[in-house]
SETI-460679 format. One record per atom (N, C-alpha, C): residue in one letter; x, y, z. Coordinates in steps of 0.001 Angstrom, whole numbers, padded with zeros to 6 digits, always signed. Example, Ala and Ser with C-alpha at 12.3 -4.5 7.8 and 13.67 -1.06 7.14 Angstrom:
BEGIN
A+013190-005690+007800;A+012300-004500+007800;A+013200-003300+007800;S+012850-002250+007080;S+013670-001060+007140;S+012900+000030+007870;
***
This chain:
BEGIN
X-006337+003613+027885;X-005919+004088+026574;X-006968+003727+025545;X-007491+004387+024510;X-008072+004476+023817;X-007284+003892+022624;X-008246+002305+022170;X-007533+001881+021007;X-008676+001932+019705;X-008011+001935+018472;X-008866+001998+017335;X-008722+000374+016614;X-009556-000392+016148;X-009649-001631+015122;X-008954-001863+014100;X-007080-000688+014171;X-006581-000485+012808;X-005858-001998+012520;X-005144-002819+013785;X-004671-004268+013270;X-005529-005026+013771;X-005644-006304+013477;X-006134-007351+013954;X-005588-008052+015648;X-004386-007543+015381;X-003723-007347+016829;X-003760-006503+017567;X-004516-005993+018554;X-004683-004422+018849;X-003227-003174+018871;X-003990-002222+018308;X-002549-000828+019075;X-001868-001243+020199;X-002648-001547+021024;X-002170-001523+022489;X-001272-002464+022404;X-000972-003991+021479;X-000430-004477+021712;X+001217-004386+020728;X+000887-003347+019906;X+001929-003058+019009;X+002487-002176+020054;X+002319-001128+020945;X+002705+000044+021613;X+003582-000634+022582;X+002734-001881+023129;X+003791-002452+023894;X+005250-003264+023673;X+005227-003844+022366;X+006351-004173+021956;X+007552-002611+021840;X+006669-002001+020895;X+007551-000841+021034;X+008212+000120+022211;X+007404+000030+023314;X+007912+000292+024622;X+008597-000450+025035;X+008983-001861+025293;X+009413-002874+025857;X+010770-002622+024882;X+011035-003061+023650;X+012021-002598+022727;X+012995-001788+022791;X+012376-000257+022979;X+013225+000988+023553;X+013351+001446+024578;X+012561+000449+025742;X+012745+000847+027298;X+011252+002429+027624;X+011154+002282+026915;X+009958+003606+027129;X+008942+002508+027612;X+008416+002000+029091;X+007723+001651+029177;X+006479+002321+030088;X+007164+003643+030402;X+005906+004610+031343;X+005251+005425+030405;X+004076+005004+030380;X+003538+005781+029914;X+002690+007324+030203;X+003238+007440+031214;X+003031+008868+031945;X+004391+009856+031790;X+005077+009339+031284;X+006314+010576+030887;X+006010+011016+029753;X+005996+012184+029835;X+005221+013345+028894;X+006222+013602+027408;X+007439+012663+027359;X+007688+012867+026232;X+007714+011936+025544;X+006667+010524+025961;X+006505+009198+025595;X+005538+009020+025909;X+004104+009861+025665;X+002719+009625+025751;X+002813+008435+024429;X+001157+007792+025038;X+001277+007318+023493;X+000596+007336+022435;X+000229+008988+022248;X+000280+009490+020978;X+001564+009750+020272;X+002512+009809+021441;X+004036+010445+020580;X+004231+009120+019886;X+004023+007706+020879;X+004900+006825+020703;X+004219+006209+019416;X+002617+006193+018672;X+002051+006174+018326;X+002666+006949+016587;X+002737+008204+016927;X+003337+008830+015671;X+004404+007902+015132;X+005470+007732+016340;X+006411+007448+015306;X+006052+006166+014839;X+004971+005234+015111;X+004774+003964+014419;X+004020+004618+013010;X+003064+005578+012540;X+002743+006073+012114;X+003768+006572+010547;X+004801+007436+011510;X+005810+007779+010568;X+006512+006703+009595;X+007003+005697+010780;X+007455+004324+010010;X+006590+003836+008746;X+005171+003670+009700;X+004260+003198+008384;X+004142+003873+007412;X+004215+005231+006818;X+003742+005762+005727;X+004768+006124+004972;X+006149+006357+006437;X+007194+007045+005159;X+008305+006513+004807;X+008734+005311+005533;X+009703+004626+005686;X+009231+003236+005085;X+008301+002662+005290;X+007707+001253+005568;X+007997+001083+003889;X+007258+001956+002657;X+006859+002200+001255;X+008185+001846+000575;X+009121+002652+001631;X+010533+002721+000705;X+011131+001048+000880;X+011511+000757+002354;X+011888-000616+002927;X+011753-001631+002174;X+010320-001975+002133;X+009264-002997+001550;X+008423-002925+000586;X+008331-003480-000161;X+007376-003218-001468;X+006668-005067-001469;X+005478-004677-000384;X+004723-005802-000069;X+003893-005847-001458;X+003667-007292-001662;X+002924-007499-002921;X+001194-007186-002969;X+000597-007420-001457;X-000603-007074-001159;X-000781-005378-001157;X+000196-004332-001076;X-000294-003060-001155;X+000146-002578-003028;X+000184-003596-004016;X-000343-003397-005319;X-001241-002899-005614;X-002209-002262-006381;X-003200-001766-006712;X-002834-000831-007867;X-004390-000304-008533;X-004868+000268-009342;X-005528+002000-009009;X-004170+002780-009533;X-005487+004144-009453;X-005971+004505-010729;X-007497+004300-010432;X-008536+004772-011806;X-009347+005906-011745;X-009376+006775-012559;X-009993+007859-013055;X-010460+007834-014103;X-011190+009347-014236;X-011623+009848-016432;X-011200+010936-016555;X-011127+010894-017425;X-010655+011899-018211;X-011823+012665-019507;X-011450+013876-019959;X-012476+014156-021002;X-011897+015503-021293;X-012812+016033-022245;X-012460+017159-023292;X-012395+018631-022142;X-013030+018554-020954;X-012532+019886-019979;X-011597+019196-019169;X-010948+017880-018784;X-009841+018005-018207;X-008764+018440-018323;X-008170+019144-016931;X-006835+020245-017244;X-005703+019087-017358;X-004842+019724-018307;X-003537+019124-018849;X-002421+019733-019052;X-001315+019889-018402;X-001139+018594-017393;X-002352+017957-016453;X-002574+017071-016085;X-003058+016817-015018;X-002672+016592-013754;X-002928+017080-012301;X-002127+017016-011219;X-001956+015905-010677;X-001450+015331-009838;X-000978+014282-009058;X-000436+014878-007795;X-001269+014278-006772;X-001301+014452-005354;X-000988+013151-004786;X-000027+012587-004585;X+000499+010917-004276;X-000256+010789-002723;X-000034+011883-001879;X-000485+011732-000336;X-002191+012110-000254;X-002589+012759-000648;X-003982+013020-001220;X-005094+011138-001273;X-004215+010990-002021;X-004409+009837-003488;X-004409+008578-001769;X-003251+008336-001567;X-002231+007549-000200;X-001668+006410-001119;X-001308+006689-001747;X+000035+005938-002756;X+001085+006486-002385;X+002020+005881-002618;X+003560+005795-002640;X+004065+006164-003747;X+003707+005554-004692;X+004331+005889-006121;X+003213+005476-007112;X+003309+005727-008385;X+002707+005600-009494;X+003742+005456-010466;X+003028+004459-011631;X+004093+004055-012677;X+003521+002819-013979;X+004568+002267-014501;X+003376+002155-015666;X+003467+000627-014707;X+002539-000787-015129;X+001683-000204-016535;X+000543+000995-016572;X+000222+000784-017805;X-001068+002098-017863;X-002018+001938-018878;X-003507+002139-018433;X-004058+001701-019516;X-005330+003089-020018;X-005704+002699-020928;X-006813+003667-021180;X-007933+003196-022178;X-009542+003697-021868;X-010520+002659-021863;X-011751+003455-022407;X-012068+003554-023217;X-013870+003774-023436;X-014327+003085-023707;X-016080+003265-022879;X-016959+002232-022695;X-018113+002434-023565;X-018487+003046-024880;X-019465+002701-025728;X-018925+003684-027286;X-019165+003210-028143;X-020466+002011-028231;X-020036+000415-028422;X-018360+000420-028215;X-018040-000907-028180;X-016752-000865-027462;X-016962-001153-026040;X-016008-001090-025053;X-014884-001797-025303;X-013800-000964-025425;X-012378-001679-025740;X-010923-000822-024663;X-010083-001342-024682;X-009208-000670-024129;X-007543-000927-024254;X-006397+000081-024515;X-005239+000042-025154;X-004473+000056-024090;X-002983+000362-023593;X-001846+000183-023191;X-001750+002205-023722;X-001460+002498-022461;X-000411+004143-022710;X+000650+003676-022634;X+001545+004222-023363;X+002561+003979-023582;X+003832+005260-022644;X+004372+005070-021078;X+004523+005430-020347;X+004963+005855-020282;X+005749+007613-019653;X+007135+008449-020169;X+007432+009070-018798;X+008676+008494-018215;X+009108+009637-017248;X+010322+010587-017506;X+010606+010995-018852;X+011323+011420-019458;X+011206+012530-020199;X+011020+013955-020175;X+010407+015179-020520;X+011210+014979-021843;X+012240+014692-022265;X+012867+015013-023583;X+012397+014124-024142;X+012518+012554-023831;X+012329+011674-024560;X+010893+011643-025320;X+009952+012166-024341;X+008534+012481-024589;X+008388+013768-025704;X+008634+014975-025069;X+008558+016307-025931;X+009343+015927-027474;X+010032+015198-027763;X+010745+014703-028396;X+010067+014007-029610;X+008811+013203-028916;X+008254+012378-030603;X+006487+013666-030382;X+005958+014319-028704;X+005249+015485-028999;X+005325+016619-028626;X+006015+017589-029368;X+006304+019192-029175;X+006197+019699-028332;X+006358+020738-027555;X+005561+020658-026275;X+005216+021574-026465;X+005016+022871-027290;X+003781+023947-027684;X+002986+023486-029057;X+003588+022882-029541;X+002369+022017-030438;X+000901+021928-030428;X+000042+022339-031086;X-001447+022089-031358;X-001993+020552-031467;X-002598+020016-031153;X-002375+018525-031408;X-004253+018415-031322;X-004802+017239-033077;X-006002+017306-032720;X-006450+016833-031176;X-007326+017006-030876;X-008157+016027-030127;X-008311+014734-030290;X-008463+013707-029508;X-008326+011966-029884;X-007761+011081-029036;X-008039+009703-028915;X-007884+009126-027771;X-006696+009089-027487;X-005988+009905-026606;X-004592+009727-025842;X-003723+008039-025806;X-002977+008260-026568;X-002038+006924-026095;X-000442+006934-025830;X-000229+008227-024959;X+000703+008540-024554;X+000854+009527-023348;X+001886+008934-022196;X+001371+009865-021199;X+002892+010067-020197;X+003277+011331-020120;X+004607+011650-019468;X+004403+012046-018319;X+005134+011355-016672;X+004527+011443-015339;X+005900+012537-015245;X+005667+013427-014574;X+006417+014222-014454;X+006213+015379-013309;X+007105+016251-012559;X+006577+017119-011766;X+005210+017065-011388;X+004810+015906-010711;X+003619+015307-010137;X+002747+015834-011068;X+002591+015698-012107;X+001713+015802-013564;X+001841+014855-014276;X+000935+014377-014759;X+000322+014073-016108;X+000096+014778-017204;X+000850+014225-018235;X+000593+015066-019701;X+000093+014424-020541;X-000938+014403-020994;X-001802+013238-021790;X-001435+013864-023202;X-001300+012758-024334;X-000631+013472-025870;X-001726+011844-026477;X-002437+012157-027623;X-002755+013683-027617;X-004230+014041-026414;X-004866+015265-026506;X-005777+015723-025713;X-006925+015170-025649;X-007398+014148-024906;X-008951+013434-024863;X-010145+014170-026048;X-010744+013052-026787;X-011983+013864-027122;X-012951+013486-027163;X-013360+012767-025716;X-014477+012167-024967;X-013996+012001-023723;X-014573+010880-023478;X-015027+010449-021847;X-014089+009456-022171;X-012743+008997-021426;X-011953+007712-021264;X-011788+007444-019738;X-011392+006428-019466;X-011273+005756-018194;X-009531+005199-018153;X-008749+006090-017081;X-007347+005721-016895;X-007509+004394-015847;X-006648+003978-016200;X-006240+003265-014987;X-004336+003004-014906;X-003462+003148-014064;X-002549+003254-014161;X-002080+002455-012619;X-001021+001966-012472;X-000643+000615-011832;X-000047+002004-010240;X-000246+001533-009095;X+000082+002316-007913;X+000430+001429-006874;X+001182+001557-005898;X+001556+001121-004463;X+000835+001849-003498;X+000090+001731-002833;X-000708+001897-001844;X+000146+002228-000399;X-000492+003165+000436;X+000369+003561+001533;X-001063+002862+002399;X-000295+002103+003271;X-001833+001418+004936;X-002126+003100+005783;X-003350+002511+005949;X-004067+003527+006887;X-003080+003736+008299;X-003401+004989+009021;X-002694+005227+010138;X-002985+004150+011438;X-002315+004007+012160;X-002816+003482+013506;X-003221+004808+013907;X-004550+004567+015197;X-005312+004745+015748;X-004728+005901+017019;X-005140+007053+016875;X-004692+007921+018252;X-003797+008427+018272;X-003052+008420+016965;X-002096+009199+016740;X-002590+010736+015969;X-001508+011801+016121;X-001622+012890+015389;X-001407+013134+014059;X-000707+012655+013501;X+000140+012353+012011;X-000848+011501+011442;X-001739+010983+011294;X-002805+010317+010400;X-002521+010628+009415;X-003226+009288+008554;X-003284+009766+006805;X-004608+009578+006721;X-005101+010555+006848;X-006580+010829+006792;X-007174+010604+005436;X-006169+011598+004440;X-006770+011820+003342;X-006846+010537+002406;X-006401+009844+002890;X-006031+008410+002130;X-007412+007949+001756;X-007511+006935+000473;X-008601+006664+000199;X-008884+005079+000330;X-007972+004799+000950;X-007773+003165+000765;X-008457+002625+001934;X-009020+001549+001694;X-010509+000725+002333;X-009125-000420+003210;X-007647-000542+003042;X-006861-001858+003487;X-006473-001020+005231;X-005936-002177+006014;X-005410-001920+007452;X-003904-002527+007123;X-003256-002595+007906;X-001763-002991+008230;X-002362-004982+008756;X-001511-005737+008377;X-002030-007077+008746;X-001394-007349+009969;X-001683-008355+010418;X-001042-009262+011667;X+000044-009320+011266;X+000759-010095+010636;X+002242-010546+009746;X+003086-009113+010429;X+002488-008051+009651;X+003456-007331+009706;X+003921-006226+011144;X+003509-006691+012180;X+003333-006327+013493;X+004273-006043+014272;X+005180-006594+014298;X+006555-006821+015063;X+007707-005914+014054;X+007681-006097+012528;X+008487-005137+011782;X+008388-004121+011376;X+006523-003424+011981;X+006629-001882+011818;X+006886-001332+013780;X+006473-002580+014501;X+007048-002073+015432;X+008426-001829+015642;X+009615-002917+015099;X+010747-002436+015465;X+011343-001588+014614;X+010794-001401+013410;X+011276-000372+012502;X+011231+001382+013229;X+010041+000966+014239;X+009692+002402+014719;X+010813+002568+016015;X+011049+001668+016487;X+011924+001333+017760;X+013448+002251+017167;X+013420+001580+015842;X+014734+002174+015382;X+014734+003853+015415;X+013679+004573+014828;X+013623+006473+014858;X+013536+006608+015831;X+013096+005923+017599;X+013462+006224+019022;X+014729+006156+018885;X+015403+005145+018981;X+016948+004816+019715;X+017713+006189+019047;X+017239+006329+017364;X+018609+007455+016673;X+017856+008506+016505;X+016956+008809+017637;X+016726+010294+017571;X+017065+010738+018666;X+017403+009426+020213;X+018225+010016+021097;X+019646+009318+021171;X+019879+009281+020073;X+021848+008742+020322;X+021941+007545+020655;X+020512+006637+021072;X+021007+005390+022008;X+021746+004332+020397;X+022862+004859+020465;X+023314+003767+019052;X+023282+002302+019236;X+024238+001818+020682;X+024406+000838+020668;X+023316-000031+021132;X+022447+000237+021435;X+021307-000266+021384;X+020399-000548+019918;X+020682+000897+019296;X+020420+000778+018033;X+020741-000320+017375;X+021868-000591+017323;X+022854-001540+016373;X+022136-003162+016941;X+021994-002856+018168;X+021230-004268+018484;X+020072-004654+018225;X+018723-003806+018272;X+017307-003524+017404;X+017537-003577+015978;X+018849-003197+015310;X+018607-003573+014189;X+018474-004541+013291;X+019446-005271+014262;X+019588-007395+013664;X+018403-008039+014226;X+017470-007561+014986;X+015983-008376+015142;X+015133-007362+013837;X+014912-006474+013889;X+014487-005894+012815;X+014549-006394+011347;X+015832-006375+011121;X+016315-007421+009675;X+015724-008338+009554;X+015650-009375+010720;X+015208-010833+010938;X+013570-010457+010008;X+012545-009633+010987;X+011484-009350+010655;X+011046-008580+009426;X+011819-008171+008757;X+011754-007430+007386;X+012095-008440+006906;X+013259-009066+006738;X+013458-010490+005711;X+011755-011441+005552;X+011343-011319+007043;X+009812-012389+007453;X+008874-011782+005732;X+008558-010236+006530;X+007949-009838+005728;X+007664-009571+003914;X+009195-009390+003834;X+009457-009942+002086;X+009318-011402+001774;X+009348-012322+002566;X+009294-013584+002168;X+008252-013730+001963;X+007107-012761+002528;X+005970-013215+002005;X+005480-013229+000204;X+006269-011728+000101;X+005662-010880-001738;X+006547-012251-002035;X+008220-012565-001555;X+008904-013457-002900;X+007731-014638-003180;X+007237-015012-002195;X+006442-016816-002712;X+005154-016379-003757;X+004681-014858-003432;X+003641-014434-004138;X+004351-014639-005588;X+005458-014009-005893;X+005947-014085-006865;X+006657-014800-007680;X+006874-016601-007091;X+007886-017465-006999;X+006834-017960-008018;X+005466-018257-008268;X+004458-018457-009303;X+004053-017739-010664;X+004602-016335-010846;X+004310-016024-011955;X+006039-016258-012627;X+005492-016430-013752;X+007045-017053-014631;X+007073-015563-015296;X+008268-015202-015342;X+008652-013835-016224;X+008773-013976-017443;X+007576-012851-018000;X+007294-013145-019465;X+007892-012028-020403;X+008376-012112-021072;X+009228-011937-022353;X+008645-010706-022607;X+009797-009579-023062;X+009851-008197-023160;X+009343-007657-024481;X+009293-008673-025895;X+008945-008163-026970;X+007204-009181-027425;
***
């Protein structure tokens, strides 16, 4: 079998938990190759894993510019991008002739937004400090009239494992899936085997080791977060 460098623990050795788990341990039955078995670790990771867990290490920053020919709305491609979500904070930045940078002030609310700016309104040109995420758009108020630098706060989706079909190719992110989390995207994946063929009661039993290992894995973000003290809203 052909493995790729995506964990520190090899594929091969995630594939085998997951075989061992759901009893799929031949890997010559053609409806448990392991590219299939592969996808569904795949699936777990990108589409399930984001929602589950909100690990503190896949935090990050998506940054762009903006300027006087960017189209507005602006689009948003989340799978493109390989984020999960986008949201505030949000900032916005020009760099001469005396580099400074403000807080957008964040809107996922079409009324609440159209509301303090028109939405056929003429509006001069000038540094944007307002921005409504909406129908995977961006609406910058008012309209850039230079060169600014966004940066706006994102959750990151991990690269695919290795040899599968379902890749997230387009992803732009330089991170892998860690050691830690090895055993809870494997049994998470164990779980879309068992309830895509009925095996429930098996299910029901993969699911209380699963828990165990998702609890592992949040314990990590809580201690990340057991250090910053929550700071005051005004």
């Amino acid at each position: 079998m052909t493995t790729g460098p995506v964990l520190p623990q090899s594929t091969s050795s995630v594939l085998q938990i997951l075989r061992n788990v759901t009893g799929r341990v031949d890997q010559n039955d053609p409806a448990f190759t392991n590219q299939i078995m592969i996808d569904y670790l795949n699936a777990f990771l990108q589409q399930e894993h984001p929602q589950e867990v909100r690990i503190y290490q896949n935090q990050t920053w998506w940054e762009f510019t903006i300027d006087e020919t960017t189209v507005n709305p602006y689009p948003v491609d989340l799978d493109a991008l390989g984020f999960s979500t986008i949201n505030a904070p949000a900032y916005i930045a020009y760099d001469a002739p005396n580099p400074t940078s403000f807080p957008l002030f964040w809107y996922q609310s079409p009324s609440d937004f159209y509301a303090r700016w028109p939405w056929q309104a003429v509006f001069t040109p000038q540094m944007p400090t307002y921005v409504l995420y909406w129908n995977n758009e961006l609406t910058f108020r008012g309209p850039p009239d230079r060169e600014y630098n966004v940066r706006i706060s994102a959750y990151k989706i991990d690269y695919s494992f290795a040899d599968g079909s379902n890749t997230n190719a387009g992803s732009i992110l330089s991170n892998v899936p860690n050691a830690y989390l090895t055993r809870y995207l494997a049994y998470g994946a164990a779980l879309d085997i068992l309830s895509d063929y009925g095996e429930m009661d098996k299910y029901n039993e993969v699911f209380q080791v699963y828990r165990r290992y998702r609890a592992q894995v949040l314990a990590r973000t809580w201690n990340q977060w057991q250090s910053q003290r929550t700071g005051p809203d005004f």
